[in-house]
C-alpha positions in Angstrom: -40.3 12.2 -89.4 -44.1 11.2 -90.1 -46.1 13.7 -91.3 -50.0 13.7 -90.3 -51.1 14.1 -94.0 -54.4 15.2 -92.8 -53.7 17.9 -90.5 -51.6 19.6 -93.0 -49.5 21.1 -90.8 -48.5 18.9 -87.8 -45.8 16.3 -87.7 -44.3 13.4 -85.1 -40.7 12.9 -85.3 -39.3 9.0 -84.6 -39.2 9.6 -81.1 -43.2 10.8 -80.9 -43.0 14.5 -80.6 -45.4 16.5 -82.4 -43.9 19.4 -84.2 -45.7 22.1 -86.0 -44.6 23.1 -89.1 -44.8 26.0 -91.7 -44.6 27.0 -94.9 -41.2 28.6 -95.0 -40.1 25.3 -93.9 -39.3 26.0 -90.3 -40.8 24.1 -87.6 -41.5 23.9 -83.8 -42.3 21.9 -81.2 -45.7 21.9 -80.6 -45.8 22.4 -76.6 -42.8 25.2 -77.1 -45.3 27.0 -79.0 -46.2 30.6 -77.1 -49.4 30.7 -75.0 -50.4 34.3 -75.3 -52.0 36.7 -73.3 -55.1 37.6 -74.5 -57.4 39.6 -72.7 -61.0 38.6 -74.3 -63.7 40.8 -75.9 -67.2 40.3 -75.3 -68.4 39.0 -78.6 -71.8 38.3 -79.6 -72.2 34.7 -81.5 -68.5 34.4 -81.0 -68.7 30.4 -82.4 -70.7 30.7 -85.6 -68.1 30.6 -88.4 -68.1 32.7 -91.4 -70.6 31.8 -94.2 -69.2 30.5 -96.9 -71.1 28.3 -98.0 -75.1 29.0 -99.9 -76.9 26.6 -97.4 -79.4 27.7 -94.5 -78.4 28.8 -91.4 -80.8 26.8 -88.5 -80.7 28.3 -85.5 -82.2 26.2 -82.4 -81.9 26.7 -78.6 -78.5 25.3 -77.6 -76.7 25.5 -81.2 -76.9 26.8 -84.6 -75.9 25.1 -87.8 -75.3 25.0 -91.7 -77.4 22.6 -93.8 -75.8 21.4 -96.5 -78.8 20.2 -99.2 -76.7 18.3 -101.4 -75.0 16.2 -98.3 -78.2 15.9 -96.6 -76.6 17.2 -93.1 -74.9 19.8 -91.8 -71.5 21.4 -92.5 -71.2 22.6 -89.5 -72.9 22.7 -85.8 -71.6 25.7 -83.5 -72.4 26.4 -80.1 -71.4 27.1 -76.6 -70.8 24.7 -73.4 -71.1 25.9 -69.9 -69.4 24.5 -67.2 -73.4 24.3 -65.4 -74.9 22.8 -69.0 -72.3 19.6 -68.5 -74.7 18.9 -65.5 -77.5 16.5 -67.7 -81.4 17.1 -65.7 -83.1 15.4 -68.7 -82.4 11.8 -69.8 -81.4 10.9 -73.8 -85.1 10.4 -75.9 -83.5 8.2 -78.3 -86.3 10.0 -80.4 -84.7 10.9 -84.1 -86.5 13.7 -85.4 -86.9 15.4 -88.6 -85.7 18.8 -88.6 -89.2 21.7 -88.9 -86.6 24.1 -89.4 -85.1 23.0 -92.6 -86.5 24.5 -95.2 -85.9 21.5 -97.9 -86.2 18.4 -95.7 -83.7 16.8 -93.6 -82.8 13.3 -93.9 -85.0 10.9 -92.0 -85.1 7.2 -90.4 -84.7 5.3 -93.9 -82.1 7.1 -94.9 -80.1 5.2 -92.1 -82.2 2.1 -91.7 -80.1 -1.0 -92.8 -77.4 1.3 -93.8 -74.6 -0.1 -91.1 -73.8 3.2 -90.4 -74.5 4.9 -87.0 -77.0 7.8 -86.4 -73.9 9.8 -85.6 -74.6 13.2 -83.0 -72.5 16.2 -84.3 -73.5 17.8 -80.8 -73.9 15.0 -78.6 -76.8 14.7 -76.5 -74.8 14.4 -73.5 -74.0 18.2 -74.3 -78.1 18.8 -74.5 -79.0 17.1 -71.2 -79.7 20.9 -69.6 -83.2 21.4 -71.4 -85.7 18.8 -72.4 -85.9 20.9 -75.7 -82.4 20.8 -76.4 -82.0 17.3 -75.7 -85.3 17.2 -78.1 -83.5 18.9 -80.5 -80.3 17.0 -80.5 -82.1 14.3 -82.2 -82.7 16.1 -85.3 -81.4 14.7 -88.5 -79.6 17.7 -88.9 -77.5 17.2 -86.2 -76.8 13.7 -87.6 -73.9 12.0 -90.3 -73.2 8.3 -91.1 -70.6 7.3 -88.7 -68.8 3.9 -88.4 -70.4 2.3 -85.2 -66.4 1.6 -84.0 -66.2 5.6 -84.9 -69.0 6.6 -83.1 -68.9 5.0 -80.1 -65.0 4.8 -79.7 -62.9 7.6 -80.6 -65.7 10.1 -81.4 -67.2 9.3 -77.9 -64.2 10.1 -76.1 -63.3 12.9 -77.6 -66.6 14.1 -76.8 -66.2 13.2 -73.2 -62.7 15.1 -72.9 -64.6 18.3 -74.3 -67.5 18.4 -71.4 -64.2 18.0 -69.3 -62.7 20.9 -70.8 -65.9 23.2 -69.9 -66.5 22.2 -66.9 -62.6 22.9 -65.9 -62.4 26.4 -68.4 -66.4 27.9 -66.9 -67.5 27.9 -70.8 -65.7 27.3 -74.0 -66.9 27.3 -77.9 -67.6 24.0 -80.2 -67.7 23.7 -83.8 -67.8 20.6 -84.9 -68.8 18.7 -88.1 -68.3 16.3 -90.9 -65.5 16.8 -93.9 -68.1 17.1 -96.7 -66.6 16.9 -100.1 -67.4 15.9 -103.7 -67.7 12.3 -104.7 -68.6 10.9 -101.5 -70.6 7.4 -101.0 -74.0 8.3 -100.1 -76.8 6.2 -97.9 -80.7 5.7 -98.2 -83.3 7.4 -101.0 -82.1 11.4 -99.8 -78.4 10.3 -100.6 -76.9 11.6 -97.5 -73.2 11.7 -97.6 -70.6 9.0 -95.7 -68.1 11.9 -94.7 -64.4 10.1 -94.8 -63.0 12.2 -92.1 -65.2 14.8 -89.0 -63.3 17.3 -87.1 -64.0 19.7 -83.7 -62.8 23.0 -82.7 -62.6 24.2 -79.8 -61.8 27.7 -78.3 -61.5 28.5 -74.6 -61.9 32.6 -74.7 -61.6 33.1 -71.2 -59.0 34.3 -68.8 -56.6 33.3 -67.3 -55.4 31.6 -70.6 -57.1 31.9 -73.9 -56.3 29.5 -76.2 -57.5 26.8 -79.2 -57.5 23.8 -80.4 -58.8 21.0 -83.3 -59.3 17.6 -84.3 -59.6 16.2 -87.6 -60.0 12.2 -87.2 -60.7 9.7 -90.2 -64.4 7.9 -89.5 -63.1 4.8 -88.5 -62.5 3.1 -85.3 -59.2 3.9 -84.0 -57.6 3.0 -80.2 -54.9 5.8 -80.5 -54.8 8.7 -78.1 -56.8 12.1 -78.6 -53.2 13.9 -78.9 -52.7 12.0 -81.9 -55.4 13.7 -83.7 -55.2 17.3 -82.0 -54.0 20.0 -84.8 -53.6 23.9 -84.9 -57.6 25.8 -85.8 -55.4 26.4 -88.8 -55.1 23.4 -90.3 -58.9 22.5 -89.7 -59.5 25.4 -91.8 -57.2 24.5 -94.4 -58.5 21.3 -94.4 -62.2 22.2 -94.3 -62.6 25.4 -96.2 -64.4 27.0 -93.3 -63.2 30.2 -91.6 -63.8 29.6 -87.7 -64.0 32.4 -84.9 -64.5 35.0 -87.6 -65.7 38.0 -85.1 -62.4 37.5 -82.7 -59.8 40.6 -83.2 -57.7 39.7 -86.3 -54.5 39.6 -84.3 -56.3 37.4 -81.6 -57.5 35.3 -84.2 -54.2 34.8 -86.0 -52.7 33.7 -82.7 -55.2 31.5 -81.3 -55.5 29.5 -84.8 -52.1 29.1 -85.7 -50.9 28.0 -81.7 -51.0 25.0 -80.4 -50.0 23.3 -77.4 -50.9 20.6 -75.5 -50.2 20.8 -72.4 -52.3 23.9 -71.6 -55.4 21.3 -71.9 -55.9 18.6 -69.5 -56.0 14.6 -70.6 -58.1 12.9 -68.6 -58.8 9.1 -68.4 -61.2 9.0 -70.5 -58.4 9.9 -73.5 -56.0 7.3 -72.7 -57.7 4.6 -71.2 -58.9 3.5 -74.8 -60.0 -0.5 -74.7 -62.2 0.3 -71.7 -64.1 3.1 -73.3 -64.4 1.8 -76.5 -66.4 -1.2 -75.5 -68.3 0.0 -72.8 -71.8 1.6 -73.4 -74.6 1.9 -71.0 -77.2 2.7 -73.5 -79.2 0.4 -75.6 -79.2 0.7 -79.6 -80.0 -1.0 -82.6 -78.4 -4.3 -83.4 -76.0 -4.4 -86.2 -77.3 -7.4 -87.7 -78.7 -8.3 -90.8 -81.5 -10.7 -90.6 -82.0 -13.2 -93.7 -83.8 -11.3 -95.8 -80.8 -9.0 -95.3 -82.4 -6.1 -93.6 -81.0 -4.6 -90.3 -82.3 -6.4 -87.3 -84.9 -4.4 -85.8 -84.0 -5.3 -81.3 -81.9 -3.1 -79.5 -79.0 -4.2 -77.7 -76.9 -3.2 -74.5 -74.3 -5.6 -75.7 -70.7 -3.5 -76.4 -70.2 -4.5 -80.0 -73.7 -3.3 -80.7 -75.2 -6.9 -82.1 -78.2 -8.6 -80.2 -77.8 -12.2 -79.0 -79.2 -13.4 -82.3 -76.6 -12.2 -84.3 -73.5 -11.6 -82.4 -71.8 -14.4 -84.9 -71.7 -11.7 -87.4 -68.7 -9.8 -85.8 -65.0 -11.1 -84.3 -65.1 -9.0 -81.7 -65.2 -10.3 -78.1 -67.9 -9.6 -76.1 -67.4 -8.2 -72.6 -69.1 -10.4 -70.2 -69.6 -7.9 -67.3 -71.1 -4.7 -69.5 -73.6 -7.6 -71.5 -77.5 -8.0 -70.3 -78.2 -10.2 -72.9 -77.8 -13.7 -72.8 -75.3 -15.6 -74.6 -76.3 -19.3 -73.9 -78.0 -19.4 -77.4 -75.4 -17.3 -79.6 -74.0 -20.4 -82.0 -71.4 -19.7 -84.5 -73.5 -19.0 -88.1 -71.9 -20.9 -90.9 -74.9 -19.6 -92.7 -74.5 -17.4 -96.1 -75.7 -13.8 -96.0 -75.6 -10.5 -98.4 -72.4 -8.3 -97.6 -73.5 -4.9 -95.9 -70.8 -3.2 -97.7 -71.8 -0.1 -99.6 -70.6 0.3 -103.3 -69.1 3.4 -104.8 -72.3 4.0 -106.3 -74.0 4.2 -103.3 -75.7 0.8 -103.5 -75.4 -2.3 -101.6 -73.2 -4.7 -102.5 -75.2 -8.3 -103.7 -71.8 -10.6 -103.0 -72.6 -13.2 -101.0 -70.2 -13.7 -97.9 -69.9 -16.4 -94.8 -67.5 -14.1 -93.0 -68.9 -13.5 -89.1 -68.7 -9.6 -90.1 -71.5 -9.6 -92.4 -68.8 -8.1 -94.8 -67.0 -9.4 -98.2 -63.3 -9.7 -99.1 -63.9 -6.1 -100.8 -65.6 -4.4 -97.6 
């Protein structure tokens, strides 16, 4: 039996069923595990999690969140999704924004710039499209962490998809979502903002006919597995966070809901299996990956899938899909040419190793 280490409480046995177990040492199959009939309360700020933490509490028009000063981002970002908010009226801006509301500073653009890491949404934009002002908003630093690009746009991506699915099938359900901050973390730019090693979601659909919840912890890496793979009790999120989620529901409701899951009371759609195809497609441009020679990040943005412009797409291994690619490729050659790795150090700092690999990266990174 493998045990998800990070969940803390889920396990897959050798033939691939997910078992939940508990601390008297008994265990269960997690889709034998008893829905519930719940009939819901109405609850005022129902997703805002218990404070726990001595950090401000932001509250802007589509979501609320916890600022943590010392990590330069938030701990958490709660809000609603209605099935109508799916429904995007207002384009992305692609505008990062300091947050106003923040009472000491958010991070801001060099924090990120050159860093290799993504300008990763906590609440995705395409959850803001329903307002030009919370689409606005959804570019504030706060509602950003350093996410691996293959995170961000893979895994992370999907996962997001799968929840506007959810909403839009359940009328409304309630997000928290956020980054695993801890002490000791590798940090990025002049503020310091923390790399978070792992970022999880919960979600609770409080509605009838079937109340029920579940979460996600996933390691910030790129990662072709399945959604199920990551999908854990609210329980073990909490365990695994610190943070008490859904603190206003009914404590036997609470009890149940956390410590239940089961999978097949959610639907899987496409976009959580068919992993190659969504991992390298993008229909938005961003900033290149590459590092020119001086070693900064290349300034041009990019439609290209593996997120480097036609000037330095030698600096990754991955292929490039021909069909999703504006660009063209008739003058990408193969660089033999020596550049500083990207790698951050456990200090915080670049690393000053040399490298010829086509990833930018040394042996150590």
């Amino acid at each position: 039996m493998q045990i998800i280490a990070y969940s803390q409480q889920v396990a897959r046995t050798d033939e691939g069923k997910m078992v939940l177990l508990s601390s008297d040492g008994t265990w269960q199959y997690v889709d034998s595990m008893p829905l519930g009939k719940i009939k819901p309360n109405k609850i005022q700020n129902l997703e805002i999690p218990a404070s726990r933490f001595n950090d401000q509490i932001v509250n802007h028009l589509a979501y609320s969140l916890s600022y943590s000063e010392k990590h330069e981002q938030a701990n958490w970002v709660a809000y609603e999704l209605t099935k109508d908010e799916t429904v995007s009226k207002y384009a992305r801006t692609d505008k990062f924004l300091t947050d106003p509301l923040v009472n000491t500073k958010s991070a801001s653009d060099k924090d990120y710039a050159g860093s290799g890491y993504d300008r990763g949404h906590l609440a995705p934009a395409g959850d803001m499209g329903w307002s030009m002002t919370s689409m606005s908003e959804s570019f504030y630093y706060s509602n950003m962490s350093p996410q691996d690009p293959s995170f961000n746009r893979g895994v992370w991506k999907r996962l997001e998809e799968q929840v506007r699915v959810w909403a839009n099938e359940n009328e409304a359900i309630y997000i928290v979502t956020g980054p695993v901050l801890t002490p000791g973390l590798n940090t990025i730019g002049a503020n310091k903002v923390s790399i978070p090693k792992f970022f999880y979601k919960v979600i609770l659909d409080y509605r009838e006919p079937l109340v029920k919840g579940i979460g996600f912890i996933l390691p910030n890496s790129g990662s072709k597995e399945g959604l199920t793979t990551y999908a854990v009790t609210i329980d073990s999120v909490e365990k695994f966070t610190g943070i008490d989620f859904f603190p206003t529901l009914p404590n036997d409701q609470e009890d149940l809901i956390e410590s239940t899951i089961n999978l097949k009371s959610w639907s899987w759609n496409s976009t959580s299996t068919n992993t190659a195809k969504s991992e390298q497609k993008t229909t938005t441009s961003v900033q290149c990956k590459g590092l020119t020679k001086s070693g900064l990040r290349c300034k041009n943005n990019t439609l290209n899938n593996i997120g480097y412009c036609y000037l330095h797409v030698s600096q990754t291994n991955e292929p490039i899909n021909k069909s999703n690619s504006t660009e063209s490729q008739s003058n990408v050659k193969k660089s033999s040419n020596t550049v500083q790795c990207s790698g951050i150090t456990n200090t915080g700092s670049r690393c000053k190793r040399m490298t010829t690999s086509s990833s930018g990266r040394c042996y150590q990174h």
